[in-house]
C-alpha positions as CSV (number, residue, x, y, z in Angstrom):
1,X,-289.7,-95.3,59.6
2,X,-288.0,-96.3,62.6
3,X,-286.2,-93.3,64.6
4,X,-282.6,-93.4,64.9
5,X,-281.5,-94.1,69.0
6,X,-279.5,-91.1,69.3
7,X,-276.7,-90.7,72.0
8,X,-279.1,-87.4,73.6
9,X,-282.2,-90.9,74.1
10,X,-279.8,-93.1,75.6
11,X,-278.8,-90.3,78.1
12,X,-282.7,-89.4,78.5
13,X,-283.4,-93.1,79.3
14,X,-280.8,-93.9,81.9
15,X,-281.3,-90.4,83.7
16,X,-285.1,-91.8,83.7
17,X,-284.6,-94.9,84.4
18,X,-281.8,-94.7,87.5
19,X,-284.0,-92.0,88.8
20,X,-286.6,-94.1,89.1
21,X,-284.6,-96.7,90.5
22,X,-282.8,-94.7,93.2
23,X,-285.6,-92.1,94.2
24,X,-286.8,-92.9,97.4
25,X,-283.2,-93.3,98.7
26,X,-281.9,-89.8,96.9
27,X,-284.8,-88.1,98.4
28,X,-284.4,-89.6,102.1
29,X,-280.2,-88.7,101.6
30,X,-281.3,-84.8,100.5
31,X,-284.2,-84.4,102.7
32,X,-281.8,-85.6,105.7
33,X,-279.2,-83.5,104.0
34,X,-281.4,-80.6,104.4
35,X,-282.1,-80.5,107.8
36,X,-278.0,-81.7,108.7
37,X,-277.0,-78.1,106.8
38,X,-278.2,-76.3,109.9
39,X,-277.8,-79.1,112.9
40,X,-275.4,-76.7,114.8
41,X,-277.5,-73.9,114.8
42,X,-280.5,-76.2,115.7
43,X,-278.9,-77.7,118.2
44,X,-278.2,-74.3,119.5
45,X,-281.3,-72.5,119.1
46,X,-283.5,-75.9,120.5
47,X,-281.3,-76.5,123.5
48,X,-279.8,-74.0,124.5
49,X,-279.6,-75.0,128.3
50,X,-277.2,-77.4,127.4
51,X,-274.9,-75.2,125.4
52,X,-275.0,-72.0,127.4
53,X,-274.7,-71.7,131.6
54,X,-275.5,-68.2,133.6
55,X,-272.2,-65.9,134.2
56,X,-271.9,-67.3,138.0
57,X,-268.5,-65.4,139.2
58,X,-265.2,-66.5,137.5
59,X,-264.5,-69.5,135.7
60,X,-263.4,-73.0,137.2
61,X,-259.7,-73.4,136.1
62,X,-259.1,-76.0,133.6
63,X,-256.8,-77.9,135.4
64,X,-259.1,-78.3,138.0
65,X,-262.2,-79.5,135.9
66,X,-259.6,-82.5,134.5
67,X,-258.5,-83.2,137.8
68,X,-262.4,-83.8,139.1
69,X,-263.1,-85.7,136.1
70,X,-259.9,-87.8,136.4
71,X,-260.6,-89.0,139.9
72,X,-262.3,-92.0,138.3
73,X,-259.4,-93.9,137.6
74,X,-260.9,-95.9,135.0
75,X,-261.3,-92.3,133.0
76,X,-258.8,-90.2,130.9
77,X,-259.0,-86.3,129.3
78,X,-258.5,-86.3,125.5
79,X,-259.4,-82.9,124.6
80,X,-261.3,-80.0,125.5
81,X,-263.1,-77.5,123.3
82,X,-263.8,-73.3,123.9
83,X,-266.1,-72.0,123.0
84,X,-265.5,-67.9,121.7
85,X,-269.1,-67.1,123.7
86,X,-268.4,-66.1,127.6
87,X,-271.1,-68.2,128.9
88,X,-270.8,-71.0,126.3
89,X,-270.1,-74.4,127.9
90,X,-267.1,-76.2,128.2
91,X,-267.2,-79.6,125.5
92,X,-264.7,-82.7,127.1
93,X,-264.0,-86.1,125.4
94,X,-263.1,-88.8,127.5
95,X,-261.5,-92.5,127.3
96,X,-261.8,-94.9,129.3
97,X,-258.6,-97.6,130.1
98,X,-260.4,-99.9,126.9
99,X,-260.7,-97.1,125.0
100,X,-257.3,-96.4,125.0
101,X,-256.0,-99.4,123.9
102,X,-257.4,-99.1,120.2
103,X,-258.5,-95.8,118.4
104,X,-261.6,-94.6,119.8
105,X,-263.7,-91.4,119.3
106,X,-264.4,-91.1,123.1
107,X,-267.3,-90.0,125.1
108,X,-268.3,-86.3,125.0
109,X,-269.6,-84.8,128.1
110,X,-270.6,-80.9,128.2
111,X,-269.3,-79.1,131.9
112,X,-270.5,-75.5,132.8
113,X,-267.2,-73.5,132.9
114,X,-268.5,-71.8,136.1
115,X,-269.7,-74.3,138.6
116,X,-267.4,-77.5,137.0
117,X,-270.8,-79.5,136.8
118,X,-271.7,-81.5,133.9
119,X,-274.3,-80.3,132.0
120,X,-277.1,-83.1,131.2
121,X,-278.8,-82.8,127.8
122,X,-282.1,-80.9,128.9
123,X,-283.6,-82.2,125.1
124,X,-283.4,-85.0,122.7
125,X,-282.1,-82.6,120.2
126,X,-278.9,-83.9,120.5
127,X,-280.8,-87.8,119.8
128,X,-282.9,-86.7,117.2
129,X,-279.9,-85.3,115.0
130,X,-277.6,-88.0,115.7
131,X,-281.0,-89.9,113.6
132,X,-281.3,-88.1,111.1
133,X,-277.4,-88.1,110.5
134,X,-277.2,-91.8,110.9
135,X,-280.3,-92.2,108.3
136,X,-278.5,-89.8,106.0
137,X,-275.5,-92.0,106.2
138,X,-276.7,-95.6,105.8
139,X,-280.3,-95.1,106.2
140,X,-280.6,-96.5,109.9
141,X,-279.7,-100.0,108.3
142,X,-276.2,-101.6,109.4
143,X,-273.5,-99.7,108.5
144,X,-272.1,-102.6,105.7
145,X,-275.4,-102.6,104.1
146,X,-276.3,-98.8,104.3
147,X,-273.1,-97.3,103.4
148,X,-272.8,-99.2,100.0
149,X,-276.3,-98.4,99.1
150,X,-276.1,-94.9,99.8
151,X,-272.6,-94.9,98.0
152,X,-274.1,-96.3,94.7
153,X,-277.1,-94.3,95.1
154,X,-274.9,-91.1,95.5
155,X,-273.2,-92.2,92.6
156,X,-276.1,-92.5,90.3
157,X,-276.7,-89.6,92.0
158,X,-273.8,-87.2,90.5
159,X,-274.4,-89.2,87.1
160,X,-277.9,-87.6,86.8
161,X,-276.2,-84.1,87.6
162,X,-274.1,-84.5,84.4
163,X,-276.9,-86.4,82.5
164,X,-279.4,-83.4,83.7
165,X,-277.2,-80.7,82.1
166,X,-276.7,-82.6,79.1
167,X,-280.3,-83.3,78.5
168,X,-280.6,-79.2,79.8
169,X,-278.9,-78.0,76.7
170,X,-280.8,-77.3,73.6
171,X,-281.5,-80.5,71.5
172,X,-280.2,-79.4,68.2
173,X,-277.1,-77.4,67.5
174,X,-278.9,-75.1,65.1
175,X,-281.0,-74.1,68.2
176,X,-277.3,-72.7,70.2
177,X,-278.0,-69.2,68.5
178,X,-281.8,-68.7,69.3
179,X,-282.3,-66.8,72.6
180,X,-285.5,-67.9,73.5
181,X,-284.6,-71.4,73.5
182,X,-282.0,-70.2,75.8
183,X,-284.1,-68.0,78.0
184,X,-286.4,-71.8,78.2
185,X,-283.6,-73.0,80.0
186,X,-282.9,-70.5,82.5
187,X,-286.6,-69.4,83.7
188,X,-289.9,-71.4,84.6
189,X,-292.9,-70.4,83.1
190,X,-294.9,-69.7,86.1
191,X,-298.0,-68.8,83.9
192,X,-298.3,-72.0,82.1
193,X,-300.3,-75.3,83.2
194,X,-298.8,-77.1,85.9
195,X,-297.3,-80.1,84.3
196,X,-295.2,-77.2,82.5
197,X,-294.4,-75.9,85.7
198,X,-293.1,-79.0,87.0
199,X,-291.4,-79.4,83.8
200,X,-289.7,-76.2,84.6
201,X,-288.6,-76.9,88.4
202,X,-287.2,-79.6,87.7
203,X,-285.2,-78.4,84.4
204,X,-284.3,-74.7,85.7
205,X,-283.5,-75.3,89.2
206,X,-281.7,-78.5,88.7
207,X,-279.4,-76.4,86.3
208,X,-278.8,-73.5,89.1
209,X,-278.3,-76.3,92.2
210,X,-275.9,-78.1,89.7
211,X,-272.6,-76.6,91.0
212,X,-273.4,-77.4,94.9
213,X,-275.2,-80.8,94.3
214,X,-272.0,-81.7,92.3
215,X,-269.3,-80.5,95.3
216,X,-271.9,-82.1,98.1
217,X,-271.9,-86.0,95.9
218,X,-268.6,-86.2,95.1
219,X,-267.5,-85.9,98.7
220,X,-270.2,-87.4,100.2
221,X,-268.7,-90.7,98.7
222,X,-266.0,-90.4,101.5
223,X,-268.5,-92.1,103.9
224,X,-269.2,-94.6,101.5
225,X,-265.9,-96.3,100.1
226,X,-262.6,-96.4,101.7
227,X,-261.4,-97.2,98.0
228,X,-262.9,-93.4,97.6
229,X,-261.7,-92.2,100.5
230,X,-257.6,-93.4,100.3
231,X,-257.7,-92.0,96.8
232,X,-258.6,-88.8,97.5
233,X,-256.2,-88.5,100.1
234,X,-253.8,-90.0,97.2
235,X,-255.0,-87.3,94.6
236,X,-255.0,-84.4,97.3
237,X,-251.4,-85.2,99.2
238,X,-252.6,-85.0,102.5
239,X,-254.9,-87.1,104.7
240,X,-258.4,-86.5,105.2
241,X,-260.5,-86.1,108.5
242,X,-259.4,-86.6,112.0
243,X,-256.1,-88.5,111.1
244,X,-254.6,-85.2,109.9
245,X,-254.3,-84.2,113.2
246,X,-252.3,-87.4,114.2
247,X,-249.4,-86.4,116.4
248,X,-246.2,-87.0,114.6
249,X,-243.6,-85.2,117.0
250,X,-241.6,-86.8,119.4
251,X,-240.8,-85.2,122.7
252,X,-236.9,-86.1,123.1
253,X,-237.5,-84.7,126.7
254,X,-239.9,-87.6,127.5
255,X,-237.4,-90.0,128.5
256,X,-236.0,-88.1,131.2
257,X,-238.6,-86.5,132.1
258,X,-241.1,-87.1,134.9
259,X,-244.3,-89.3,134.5
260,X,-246.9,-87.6,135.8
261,X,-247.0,-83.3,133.9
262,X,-248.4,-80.8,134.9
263,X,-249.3,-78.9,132.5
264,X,-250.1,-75.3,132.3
265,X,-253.1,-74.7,130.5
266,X,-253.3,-71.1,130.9
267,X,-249.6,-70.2,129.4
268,X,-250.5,-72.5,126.5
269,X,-253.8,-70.5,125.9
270,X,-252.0,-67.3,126.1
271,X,-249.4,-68.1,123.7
272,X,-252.1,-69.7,121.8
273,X,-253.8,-66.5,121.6
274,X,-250.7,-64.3,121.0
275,X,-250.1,-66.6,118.3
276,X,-253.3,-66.7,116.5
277,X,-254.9,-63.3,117.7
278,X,-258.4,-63.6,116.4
279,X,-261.5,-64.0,119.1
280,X,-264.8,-65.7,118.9
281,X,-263.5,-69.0,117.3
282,X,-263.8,-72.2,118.9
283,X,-260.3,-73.8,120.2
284,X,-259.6,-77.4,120.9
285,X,-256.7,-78.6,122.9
286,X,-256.0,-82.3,122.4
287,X,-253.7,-83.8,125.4
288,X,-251.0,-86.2,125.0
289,X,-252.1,-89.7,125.5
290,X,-248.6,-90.6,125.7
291,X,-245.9,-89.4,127.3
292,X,-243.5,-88.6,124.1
293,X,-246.3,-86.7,122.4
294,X,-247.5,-82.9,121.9
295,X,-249.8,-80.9,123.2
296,X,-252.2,-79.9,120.0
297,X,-254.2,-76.7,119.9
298,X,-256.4,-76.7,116.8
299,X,-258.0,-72.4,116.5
300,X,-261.0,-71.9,113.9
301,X,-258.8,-70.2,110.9
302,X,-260.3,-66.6,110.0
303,X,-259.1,-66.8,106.9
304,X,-261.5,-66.1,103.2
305,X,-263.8,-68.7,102.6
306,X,-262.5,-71.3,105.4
307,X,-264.4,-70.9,108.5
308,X,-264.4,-74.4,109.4
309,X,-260.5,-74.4,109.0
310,X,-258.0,-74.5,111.6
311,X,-254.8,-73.4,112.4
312,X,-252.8,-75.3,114.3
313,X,-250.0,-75.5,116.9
314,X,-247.8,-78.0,119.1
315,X,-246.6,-77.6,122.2
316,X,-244.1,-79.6,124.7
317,X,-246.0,-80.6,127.4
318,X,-242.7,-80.5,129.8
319,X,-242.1,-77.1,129.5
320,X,-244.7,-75.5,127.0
321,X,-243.5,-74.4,124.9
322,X,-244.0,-73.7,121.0
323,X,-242.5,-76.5,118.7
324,X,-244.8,-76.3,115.6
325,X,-246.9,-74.0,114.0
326,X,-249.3,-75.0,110.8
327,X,-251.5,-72.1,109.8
328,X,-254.2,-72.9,107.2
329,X,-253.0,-69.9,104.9
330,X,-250.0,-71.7,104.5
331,X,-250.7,-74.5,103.4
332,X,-250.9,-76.5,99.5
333,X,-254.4,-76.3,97.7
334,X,-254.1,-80.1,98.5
335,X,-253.8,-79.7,102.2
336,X,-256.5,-77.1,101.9
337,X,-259.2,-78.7,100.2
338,X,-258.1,-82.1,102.2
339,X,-258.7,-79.7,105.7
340,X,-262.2,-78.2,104.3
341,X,-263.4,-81.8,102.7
342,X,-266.3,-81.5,105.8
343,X,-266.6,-78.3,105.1
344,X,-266.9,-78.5,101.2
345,X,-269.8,-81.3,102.0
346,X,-272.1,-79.9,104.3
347,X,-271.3,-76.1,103.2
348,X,-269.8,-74.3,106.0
349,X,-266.8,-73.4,104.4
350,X,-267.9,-69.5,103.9
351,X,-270.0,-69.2,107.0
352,X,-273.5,-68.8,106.9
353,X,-273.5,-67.6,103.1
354,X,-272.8,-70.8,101.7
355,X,-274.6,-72.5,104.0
356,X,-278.4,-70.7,103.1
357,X,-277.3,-71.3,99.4
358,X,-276.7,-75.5,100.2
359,X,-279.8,-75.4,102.0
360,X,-281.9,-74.3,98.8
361,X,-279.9,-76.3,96.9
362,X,-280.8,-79.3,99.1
363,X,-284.3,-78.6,98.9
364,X,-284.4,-78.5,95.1
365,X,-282.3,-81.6,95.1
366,X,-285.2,-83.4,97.7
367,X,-287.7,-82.1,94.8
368,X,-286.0,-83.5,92.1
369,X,-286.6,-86.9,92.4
370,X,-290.5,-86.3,93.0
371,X,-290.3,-83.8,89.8
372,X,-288.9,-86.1,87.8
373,X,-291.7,-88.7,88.1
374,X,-294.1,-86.5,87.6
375,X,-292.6,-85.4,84.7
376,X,-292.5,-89.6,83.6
377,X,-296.1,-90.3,84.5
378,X,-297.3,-87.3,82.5
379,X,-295.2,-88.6,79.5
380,X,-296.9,-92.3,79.8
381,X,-300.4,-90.5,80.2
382,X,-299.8,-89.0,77.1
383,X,-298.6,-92.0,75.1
384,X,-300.8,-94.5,76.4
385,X,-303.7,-91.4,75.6
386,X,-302.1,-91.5,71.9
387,X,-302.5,-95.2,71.4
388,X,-306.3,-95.8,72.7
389,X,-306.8,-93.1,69.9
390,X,-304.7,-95.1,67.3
391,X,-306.9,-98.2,68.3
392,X,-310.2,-96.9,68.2
């Protein structure tokens, strides 16, 4: 009698079969993935003469650094990050005159707040994690072959979450009520044989990692389609990455005002820190490239689980002062999830907590696709086993 194909088989057979198909790429994305959920504190830890200069007397005024960089004609100040560490360095982007003419991310150069010298990367660290993000991304290929295949792949990817929980659940509704069949699902049998084990890794911690694998594919599209990307924006009401800090207010003051500012850096940090009175949280100031636009100070937001957010504030560059204030708290759900979407992927929205738990999760999901044919090979063993016996 032939068995019926049940809806729970068809499920089994294209988790299997699209695992099979996309596991080498899933496990190159989460492997990378794994090692990108600490990159800042690598980076930190392996190279720390590039990120970190000896107290030597008082700081080099802002104004001053810009100035010395500027001197090149051909090169202009963007922004400037702090650091909340005393004897953290000083992180500039810089355009040059073709830059400036079409959006551009800059050049970043590191300068020791104390001497006004630029700090030169004393490691490949820097190299070796701009690799491992770019292989993450679209797998070192060009970017319009990469980022597709990564896309579908991530895709196929959150399928098999919600395929995996499906197939996690007990096979028969009679079963719902039995505890042990329960307590199956939720524990691996460490004193059993090891295909059983496997069995178990895969089943057990794939149900625990479900949650953060979900949030970590379904934004991780973003660098894949721009379809993906506008409708989130669409579906959230705000916009998404570094255009949400476009400058939208005019300076009326521009017209008559003169061409060349000068700005005082040290009033707007002060107010700046009046404003938004929490220490040890990095601040970016982003300049006006124009001369009817705002200064923008962006502060690290101390606020429950949104330690990558930012508060932020405008200021005139003619006269400094305060002309907008937008602080995270404040904001729509929309906005919010829309200013942690980073954040959300990579884990750092609750600090280093959520970060351990999206590194485990990353190395279960790196396991996953290795468990899984493991756990297909022993099933063919087994059937092609149960035939030679049928035949002889």
């Amino acid at each position: 009698m032939t068995k019926r194909y049940t809806f729970r088989k068809l499920i089994n057979d294209l988790h299997l079969w699209l695992g099979i198909g996309s596991g080498i790429i899933l496990f190159v994305v989460c492997l990378t993935g794994t090692i990108l959920t600490f990159d800042t504190e690598l980076s930190l830890w392996l190279d720390k003469g590039t990120h970190y200069s000896k107290k030597e007397g008082n700081k080099i005024p802002i104004t001053t650094i810009i100035n010395t960089i500027e001197k090149d004609k051909e090169i202009t100040v963007k922004e400037v990050i702090f650091y909340g560490e005393e004897n953290r360095n000083y992180t500039f982007t810089t355009l040059t005159k073709e830059e400036l003419k079409k959006p551009s991310r800059g050049t970043s150069i590191t300068i020791n707040p104390y001497t006004g010298k630029q700090v030169i990367a004393q490691s490949n660290v820097h190299n070796f994690i701009h690799t491992i993000e770019e292989l993450h991304r679209f797998l070192l290929l060009d970017k319009t072959i990469g980022r597709p295949i990564v896309g579908v792949s991530t895709i196929i990817f959150i399928f098999m979450c919600f395929s995996g929980l499906i197939l996690w659940f007990p096979k028969k509704i009679k079963k719902f009520k039995n505890l042990k069949v329960w307590k199956q699902g939720f524990t691996i049998k460490t004193n059993a044989n090891w295909k059983r084990i496997n069995y178990d890794i895969h089943n057990t911690l794939g149900f625990y990692a479900l949650i953060p694998l979900l949030l970590m594919g379904l934004t991780g599209l973003l660098w894949s389609f721009t379809w993906y990307y506008n409708g989130l924006e669409k579906v959230l009401g705000d916009k998404l990455g570094k255009s949400r800090f476009d400058k939208t207010i005019t300076i009326e003051s521009a017209i008559n005002s003169p061409k060349n500012i000068a700005y005082d850096y040290t009033t707007i940090l002060k107010k700046t820190d009046s404003i938004l009175n929490y220490k040890n949280f990095a601040t970016r100031v982003t300049f006006p490239l124009k001369p009817n636009e705002s200064i923008m100070v962006r502060k690290k937001s101390d606020a429950f689980l949104a330690f990558d957010a930012a508060d932020k504030l405008q200021f005139n560059p003619y006269n400094n002062a305060l002309i907008s204030k937008s602080l995270f708290k404040d904001e729509k759900l929309g906005s919010k999830i829309a200013s942690l979407i980073r954040a959300i992927h990579v884990g750092s929205f609750a600090g280093i907590t959520t970060k351990i738990l999206y590194f485990i999760c990353c190395l279960i999901a790196t396991s996953l696709p290795i468990t899984g044919t493991l756990i297909w090979l022993n099933k063919r063993k087994n059937k092609l086993h149960k035939k030679s016996k049928r035949i002889y």
